[in-house]
N, C-alpha and C positions, 0 to 999 in steps of 0.2 A: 296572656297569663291570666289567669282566674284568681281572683283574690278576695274575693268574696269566701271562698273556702278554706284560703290558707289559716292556719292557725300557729299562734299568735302573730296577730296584723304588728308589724312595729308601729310604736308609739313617736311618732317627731317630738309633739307640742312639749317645750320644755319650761313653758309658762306658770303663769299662772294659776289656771285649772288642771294641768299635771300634776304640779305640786296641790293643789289642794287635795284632789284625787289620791293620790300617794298618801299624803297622810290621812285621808281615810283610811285605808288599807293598813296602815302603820298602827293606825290607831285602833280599830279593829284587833287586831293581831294582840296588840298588847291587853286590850278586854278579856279575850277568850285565853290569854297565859294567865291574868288575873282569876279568872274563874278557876281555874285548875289551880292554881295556889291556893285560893281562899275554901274549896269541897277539901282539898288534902289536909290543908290546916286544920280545918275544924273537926276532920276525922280522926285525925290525931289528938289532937286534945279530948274529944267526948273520949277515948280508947285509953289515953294511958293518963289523962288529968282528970280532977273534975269541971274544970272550966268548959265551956261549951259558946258556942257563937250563934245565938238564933235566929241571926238579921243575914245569915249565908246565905240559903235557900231564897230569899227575896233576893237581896242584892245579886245574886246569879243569873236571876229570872232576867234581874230589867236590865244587864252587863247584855245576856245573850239577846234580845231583842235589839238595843242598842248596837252590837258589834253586829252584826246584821243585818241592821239599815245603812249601818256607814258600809264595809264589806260591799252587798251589791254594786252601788254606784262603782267603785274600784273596780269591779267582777269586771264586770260591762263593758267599761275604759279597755280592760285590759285583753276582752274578752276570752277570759275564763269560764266565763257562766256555761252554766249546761244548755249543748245548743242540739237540736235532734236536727242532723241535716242531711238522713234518708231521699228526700223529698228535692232536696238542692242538689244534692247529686245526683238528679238522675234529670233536671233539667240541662238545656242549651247553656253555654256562658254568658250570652244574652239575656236571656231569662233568669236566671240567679240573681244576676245585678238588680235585678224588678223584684223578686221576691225578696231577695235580702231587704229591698228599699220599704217594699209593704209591711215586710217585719217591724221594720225599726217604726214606721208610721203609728202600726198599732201598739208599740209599748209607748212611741212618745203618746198616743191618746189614752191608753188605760194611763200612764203616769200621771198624768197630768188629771185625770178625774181622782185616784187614790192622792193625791198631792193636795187638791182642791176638797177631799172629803174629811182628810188629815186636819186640814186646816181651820174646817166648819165644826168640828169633836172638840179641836180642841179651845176655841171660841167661846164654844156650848159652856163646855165644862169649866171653862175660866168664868165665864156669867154666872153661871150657878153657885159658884164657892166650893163644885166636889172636891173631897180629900179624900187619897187615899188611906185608908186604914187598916197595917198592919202591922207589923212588927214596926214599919219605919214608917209616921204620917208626912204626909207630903201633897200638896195641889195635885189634882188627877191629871190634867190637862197639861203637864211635865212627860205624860209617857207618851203625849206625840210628839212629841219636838223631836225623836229621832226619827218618825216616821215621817214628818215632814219632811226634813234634810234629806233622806236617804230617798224617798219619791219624789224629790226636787231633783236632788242630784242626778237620778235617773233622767228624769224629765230632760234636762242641760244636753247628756250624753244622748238622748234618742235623737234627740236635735241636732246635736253637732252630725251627728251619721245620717242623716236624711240633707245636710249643706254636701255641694258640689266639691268635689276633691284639689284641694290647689297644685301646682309645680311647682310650688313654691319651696326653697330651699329649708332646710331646717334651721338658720338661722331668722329667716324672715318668716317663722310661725313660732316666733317665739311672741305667745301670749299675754 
């Protein structure tokens, strides 16, 4: 059976890093329902009120960035993510398994430099004292912290796919 190509792989782990995973996703989902409440709201009020909401457009920007980072790691888990696999299908079932596995190799090492550069930005800018300044001031080094989590979380998940597959029942991979 080739399983490298099915889609969606079921998920056993009903642990710990499921659920955290999950509520990413959860959480996520509920950002991007927030952003559509908060553009509709304030279209409405600028249209039939005079009141208006100037901190939307911000608060949008750093929701979508945010539900984004968290999102992926889920993607990934779940594997929904966009995957072009022209190239896997037209390998051996053999060779898929090795490609599939050099895949996952080089997301867990681009992760893991995007994780480690996350983390050097926002250091920088913590040392420094930048603020951002706009509608809403806030420490700069606040708008990595989802890029961390979300290029960590990645990082976890490229890892756990590059570890050996257990027989393990589904209640003995509970995490």
């Amino acid at each position: 059976m080739d399983t490298v190509l099915e889609q969606p792989r079921p998920v056993l782990a009903k642990g710990y890093y499921h659920r955290l995973l999950t509520g990413c996703g959860v959480l996520a989902a509920l950002m991007f329902a927030l952003m559509g409440a908060l553009v509709c709201t304030d279209i409405f009020l600028r249209n039939l009120t005079t009141v208006s909401m100037p901190w939307t457009v911000e608060v949008c920007e750093y929701l979508l960035m945010t539900a984004t980072m968290l999102a992926a790691p889920w993607l990934l888990y779940q594997e929904g993510h966009i995957r072009i696999d022209l190239l896997l299908r037209a390998l051996a079932p053999g060779w898929r398994v090795w490609a599939d596995r050099l895949i996952s190799a080089m997301g867990l090492l681009i992760c893991v430099l995007l994780t480690w550069f996350a983390i050097d930005v926002a250091q920088d800018k913590a040392q420094q004292g930048s603020l951002v300044f706009k509608v809403l001031v806030f420490p700069e080094w606040w708008l990595n912290v989802p890029m961390i989590l979300g290029f960590g979380l990645m990082t976890l998940e490229f890892a756990r796919r590059l570890m050996p597959r257990s027989s393990a029942t589904p209640a003995e991979e509970e995490l």
